[in-house]
N, C-alpha and C positions, 0 to 999 in steps of 0.2 A: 748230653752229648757235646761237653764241650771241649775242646782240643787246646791243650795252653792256657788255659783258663781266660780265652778267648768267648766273650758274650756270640751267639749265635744271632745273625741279621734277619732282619720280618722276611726277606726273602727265603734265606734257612732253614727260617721256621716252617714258611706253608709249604717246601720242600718236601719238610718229614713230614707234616701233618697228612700230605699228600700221600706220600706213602707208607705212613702207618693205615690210613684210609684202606689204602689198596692190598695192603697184606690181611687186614682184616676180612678184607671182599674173598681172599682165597680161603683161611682159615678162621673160624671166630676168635678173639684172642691173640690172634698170631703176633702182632704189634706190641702186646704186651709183655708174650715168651720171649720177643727176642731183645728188648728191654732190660727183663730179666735177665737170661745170658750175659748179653752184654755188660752191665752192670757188676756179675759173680765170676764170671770167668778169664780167666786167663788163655786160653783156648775156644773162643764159642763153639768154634763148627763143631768141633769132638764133642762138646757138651749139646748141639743141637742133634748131633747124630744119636748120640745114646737118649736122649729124653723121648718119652712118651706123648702124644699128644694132649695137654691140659695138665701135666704131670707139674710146670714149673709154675704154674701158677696156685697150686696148693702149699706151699710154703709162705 
């Protein structure tokens, strides 16, 4: 999640770490799905709308 290939600050980091925490707490995994997205897509939301729940972590 780096933007410009800018290194992310320790502040940064326990930012996300923080909230991949927290989306974990609503969905098991959820932190990971959206990793994944983020990572594959060009579009996330349309890719998080049409995914199944645990769908993108089977790849």
């Amino acid at each position: 999640m780096r933007e410009e290939g800018r290194e992310l600050s320790s502040f940064e980091m326990r930012e996300l770490d923080t909230a991949s925490a927290a989306l974990d707490r609503v969905r098991s995994h959820a932190a990971e799905d959206l990793r994944i997205v983020l990572d594959r897509s060009p579009d996330p939301v349309r890719s998080l709308e049409q995914a199944a729940p645990g769908e993108l972590r089977q790849v």
